[in-house]
C-alpha positions, 0 to 999 in steps of 0.5 A: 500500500504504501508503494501504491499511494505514497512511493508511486501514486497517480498523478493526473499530470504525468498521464496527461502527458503520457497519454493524452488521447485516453485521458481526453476520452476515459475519465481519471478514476478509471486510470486511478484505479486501473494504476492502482490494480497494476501496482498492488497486484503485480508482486502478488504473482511472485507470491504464487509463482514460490507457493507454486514451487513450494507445493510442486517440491513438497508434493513430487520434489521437483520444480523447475520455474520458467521451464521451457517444454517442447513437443507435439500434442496428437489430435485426438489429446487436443480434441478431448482435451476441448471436450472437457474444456467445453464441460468445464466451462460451458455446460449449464445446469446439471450438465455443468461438470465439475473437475475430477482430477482421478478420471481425467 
């Protein structure tokens, strides 16, 4: 909090001047909380990203961040994997599947 109001708050100059078409067209508050969002969210990632690796070494003994894998997915993987995608998030109602991490 104290980057995001005292360290590097929003100033209507500096975007003004940075960016004037969006200020002419999109009201402050919106920049203001938008600015605000960015600053406060952003270090959130690297807190997930060592949750992530703590869990991934607890739960298997290995992790590797910003791994890179390379390969090739069949068709038939790509086509089940769409099929559940589109259970998981489109179905309505009673036909709306809810993961199951055993049979998939």
């Amino acid at each position: 909090m104290v980057r995001v109001l005292e360290e590097d708050p929003f100033i209507n100059e500096k975007h003004y001047a940075s960016k004037p078409l969006y200020a002419a067209l999109v009201p402050d508050e919106i920049f203001k909380g938008s600015h605000f969002e960015r600053r406060f969210v952003t270090p959130f990632g690297q807190v997930w990203e060592k949750l992530a690796e703590v869990v991934a070494l607890e739960a298997h003994g290995n992790c590797q961040l910003g791994h890179r894998i390379n390969g090739t997915v069949n068709q038939e993987s790509l086509r089940r994997i769409q099929e559940i995608l589109n259970q998981l998030e489109h179905g309505k109602g009673k036909d709306r599947k809810k993961p199951n991490w055993v049979k998939n």
